[in-house]
N, C-alpha and C positions, 0 to 999 in steps of 0.2 A: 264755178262749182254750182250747179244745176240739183236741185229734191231730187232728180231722178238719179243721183249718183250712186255707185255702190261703194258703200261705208266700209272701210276696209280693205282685206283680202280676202275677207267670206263672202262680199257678194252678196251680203245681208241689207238691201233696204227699209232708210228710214224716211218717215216724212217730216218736214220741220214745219213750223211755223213762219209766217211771216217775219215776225220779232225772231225767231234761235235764225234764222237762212240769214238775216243781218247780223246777227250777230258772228256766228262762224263765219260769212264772210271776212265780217272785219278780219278776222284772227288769221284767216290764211294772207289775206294782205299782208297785215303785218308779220307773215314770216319769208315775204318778198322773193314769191315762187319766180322760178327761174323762163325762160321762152317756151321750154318744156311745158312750164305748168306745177312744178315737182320745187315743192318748200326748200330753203337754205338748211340746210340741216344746221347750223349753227342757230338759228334764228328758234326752229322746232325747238332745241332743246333750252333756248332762251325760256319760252314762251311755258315748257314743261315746268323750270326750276320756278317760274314765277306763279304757278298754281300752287303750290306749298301742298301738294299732294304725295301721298306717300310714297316711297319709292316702290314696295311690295303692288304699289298700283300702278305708276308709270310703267313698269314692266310687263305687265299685262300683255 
């Protein structure tokens, strides 16, 4: 997962910092992307419940 990636489905670039590009790395690791590249979706939705974020946002 390279800065230059587009964030989403809009195609919308962001730029990260050094410290957030380590950090969301980590995070896609651990939802132990397939050969594809493409997160476990079991793992995603791990990782969603464990932000204690509201559902009206996960939805988003």
């Amino acid at each position: 997962m390279d800065q230059g990636s587009a964030a989403g489905t809009g195609g919308t670039f962001i730029s990260l910092s050094d410290t957030e590009q380590r950090c969301y790395s980590g995070l896609y690791a651990l939802c132990q992307p397939d050969s594809s590249g493409k997160p476990a979706a079991g793992k995603v939705a791990e990782l969603f419940r464990a932000s204690q974020l509201p559902a009206e946002t996960l939805h988003q």
